[in-house]
N, C-alpha and C positions, 0 to 999 in steps of 0.2 A: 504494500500500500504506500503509494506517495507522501513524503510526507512535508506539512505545510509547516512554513519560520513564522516566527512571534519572536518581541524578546519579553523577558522575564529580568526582575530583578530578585535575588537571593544574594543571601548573606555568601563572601567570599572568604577560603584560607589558603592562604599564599605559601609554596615551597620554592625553596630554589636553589639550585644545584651550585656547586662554584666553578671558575671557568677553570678547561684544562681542556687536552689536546684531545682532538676527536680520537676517538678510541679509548681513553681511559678511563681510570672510575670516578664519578662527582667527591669532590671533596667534602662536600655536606651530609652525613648522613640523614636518609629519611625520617618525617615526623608525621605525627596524625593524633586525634584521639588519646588521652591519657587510656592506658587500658586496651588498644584498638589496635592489636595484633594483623587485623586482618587490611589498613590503611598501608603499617609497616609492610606487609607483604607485597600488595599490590603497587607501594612507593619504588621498591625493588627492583622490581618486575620492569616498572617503568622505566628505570633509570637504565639497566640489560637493554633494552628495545633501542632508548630513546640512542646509547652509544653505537648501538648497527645501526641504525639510519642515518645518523652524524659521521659514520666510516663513510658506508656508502655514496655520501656524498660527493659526484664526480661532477660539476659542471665542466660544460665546453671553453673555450677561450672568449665566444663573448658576454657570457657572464662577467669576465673580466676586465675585459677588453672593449665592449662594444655597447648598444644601447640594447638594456633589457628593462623595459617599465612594471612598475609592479602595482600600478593604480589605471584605472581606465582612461582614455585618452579624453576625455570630458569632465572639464575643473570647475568649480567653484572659486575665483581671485577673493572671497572674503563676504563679512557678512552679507545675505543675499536681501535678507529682510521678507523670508517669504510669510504667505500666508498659503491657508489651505489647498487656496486652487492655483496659485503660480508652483508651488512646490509640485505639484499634480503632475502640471507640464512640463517643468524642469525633467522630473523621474522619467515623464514618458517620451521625451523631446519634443516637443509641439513648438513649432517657430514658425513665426511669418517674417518674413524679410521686406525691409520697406526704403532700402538703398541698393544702388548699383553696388555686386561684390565683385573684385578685379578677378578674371581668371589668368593672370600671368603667373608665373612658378616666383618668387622673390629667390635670391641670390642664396648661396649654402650659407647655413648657420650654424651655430656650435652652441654645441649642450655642455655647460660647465660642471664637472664632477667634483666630489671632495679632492680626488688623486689626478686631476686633467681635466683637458677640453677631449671634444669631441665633434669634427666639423662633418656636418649630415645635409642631406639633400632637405627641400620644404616644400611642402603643399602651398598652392593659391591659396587666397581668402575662399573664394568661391568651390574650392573642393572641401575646405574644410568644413563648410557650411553645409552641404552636402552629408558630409559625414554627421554633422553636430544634428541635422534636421530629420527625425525618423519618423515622418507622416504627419499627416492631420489630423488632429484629434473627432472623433464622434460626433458626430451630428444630433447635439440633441437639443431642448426645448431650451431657449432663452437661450443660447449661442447668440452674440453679435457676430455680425457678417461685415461689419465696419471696422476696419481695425484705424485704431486713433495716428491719422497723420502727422509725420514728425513735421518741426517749422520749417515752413521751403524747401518743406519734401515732393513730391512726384504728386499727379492726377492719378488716383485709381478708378480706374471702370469696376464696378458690379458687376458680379456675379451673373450667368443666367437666371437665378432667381431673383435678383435685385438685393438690395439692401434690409437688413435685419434694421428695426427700429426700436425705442426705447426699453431692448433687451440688457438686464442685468449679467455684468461677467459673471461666468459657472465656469466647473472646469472643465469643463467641453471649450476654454477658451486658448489659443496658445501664445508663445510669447513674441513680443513685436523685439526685433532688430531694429536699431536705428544708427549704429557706426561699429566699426570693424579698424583694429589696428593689430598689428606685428608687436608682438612682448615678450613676455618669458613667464612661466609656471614654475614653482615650485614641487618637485616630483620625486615619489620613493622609487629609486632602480638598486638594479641587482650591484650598483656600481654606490650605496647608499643616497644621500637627498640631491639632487641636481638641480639646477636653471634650465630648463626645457624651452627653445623656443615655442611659441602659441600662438594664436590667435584670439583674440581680446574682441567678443562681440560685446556692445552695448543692447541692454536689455532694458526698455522704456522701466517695465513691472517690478525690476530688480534693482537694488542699491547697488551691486556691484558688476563687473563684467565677469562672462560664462565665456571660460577658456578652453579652445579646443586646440588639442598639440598640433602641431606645423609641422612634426616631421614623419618625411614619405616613409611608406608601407616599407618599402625593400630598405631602408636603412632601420626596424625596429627587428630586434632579437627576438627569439621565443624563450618563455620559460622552458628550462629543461624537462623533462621525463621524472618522475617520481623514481624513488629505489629505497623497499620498505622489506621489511624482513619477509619469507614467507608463508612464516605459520601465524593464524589466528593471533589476535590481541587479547591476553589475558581476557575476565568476566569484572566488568565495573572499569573502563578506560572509553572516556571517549575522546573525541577527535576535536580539531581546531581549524575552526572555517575560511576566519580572513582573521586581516588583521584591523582592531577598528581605530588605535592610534597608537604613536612612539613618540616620549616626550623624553629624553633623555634617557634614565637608565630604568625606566615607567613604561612597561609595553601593555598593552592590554588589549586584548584578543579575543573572538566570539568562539565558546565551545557548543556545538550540537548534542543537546541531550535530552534526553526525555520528558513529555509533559510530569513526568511522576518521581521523578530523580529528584532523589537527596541530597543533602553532603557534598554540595560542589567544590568541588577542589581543584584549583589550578595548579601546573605543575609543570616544572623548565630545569633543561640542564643546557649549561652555557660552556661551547667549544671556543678554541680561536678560529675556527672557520663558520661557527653554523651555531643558532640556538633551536633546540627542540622543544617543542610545545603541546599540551595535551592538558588531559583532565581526569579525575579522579571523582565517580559517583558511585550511592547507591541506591539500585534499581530496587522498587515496592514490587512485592510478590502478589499485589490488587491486580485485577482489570485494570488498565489502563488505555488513556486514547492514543492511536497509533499516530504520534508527532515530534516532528524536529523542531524542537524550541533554542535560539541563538541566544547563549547568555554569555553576557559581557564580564570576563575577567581579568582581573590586572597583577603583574607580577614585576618586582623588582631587580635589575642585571645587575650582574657585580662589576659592568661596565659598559657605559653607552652601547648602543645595537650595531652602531655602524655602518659598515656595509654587510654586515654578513646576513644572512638567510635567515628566516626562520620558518622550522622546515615541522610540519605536523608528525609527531609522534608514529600514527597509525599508520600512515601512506608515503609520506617522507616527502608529501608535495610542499613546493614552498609558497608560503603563503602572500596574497595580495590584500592589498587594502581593499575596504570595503569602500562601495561608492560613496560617495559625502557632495 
């Protein structure tokens, strides 16, 4: 059975392993429950897994080397100021565009890394916009058909059905463009936080501009292949979905668990190449509903994240940011 995300909030306890070189033993040993033999166990157990997936870790050379993004290529530049229904459209992309966008390619730009530049081919305004624009939103009752002209913007012809009239915005509404510039994003890659060149649309409905990255498809890396042990994950270990933000040595990550799961426990062990991530629950022997619930938790590094991975326990996939 499929199953649908929610998030939840529960109380959090935090382990963390100290850093050492992939393959060795955590220098912390596990904690859990005073009395709770069975945390101790499965702390273990975790720690065994989480060191084969941290060996196994073999990325390619541009992991290192090249542009590997670990956030979607559609930014938020800073508070948006949404409300119900511009959020609506932002999530589902809904745009109408109300200026001429250049299709000429702009000159190679460079992505600034912690350790380097990196000078990459760029997309037009007008492909980018293309990419940022996925459809028109539904047609439904109170939809305006007017979208609010900018000053000493263009004549729009209506529609074949003509003009929508004293219609309140719904979120059947999407969002008006009104200027377009070349900038730079802030971006998590495999190469850690970067200067990404972007395109900087203006958004009448939004305080800030909605940034889409500038650079072309054949200059972006892929994530690698997962490489995770292959026998089953012990009973009470779940998994780590994205990652939902990194504030210093502050990582905090969404785990997948059950609507009926206890005792969330977040749980890391920290390489000089890679940090591993997972969770530590316990499942009710009730009926329960068959759902994947994202709960948000946060764990402390015994030093900045950096550039390295953080790579999920269970499957050894490394993890992305979660859209924002």
């Amino acid at each position: 059975m499929r199953r649908s995300a929610v998030l939840l909030g529960l109380p959090l306890l935090m382990l963390a392993a100290g850093c050492a070189p992939a393959g060795s033993e955590p220098a912390v040993a596990p904690t859990g429950p005073v009395g709770s033999t069975s945390v101790d166990h499965r702390s273990e157990a975790f720690h065994q897994r989480a060191a084969e997936v941290a060996e196994a870790w073999r990325p390619g050379p541009a992991w290192t080397g090249g542009y590997v993004p670990l956030e979607g290529p559609t930014l938020l530049t800073g508070d948006p100021g949404f409300t119900p229904d511009t959020e609506t459209a932002f999530r589902a992309g809904w745009y109408r565009d109300q200026i001429a966008l250049p299709g000429e390619r702009p000159a190679d730009g460079a992505i600034r890394f912690p350790d380097g530049t990196l000078t990459v081919p760029l997309v037009s305004a007008a492909e980018a916009y293309r990419q940022l624009d996925q459809g028109d939103p539904p047609v439904c009752e109170g939809r305006p058909q007017v979208p609010p002209l900018p000053k000493d913007g263009p004549t729009i012809e209506p529609g074949p059905d003509g003009w929508a009239t004293s219609a309140p915005q719904s979120t059947c509404t999407p969002l008006t463009v009104t200027g377009v510039r070349l900038g730079t994003a802030s971006v998590l890659t495999s190469r850690g936080e970067a200067q990404v060149p972007a395109w900087l649309f203006t958004v009448d409905e939004l305080r800030s501009p909605v940034a889409r990255l500038a650079v072309a498809p054949e200059a972006v890396g892929a994530v690698p292949e997962p490489s995770a042990p292959s026998r089953p994950a012990p009973t009470g270990f779940v998994g780590a979905q994205d990652i939902e933000s990194v504030d210093g040595v502050r990582l905090t990550y969404r785990l997948g668990v059950g609507a009926c799961d206890t005792e969330i426990t977040p749980i890391v062990q920290e390489h000089d190449g890679a940090v591993v991530v997972g969770g530590l629950v316990t499942t009710s022997a009730d009926v329960c509903t068959e759902q994947l619930k994202l709960e948000p938790v946060t764990v402390t590094l015994k030093a900045p994240l950096g550039a390295r991975p953080v790579l999920d326990v269970l499957t050894g996939t490394p993890l992305r940011i979660a859209p924002r």
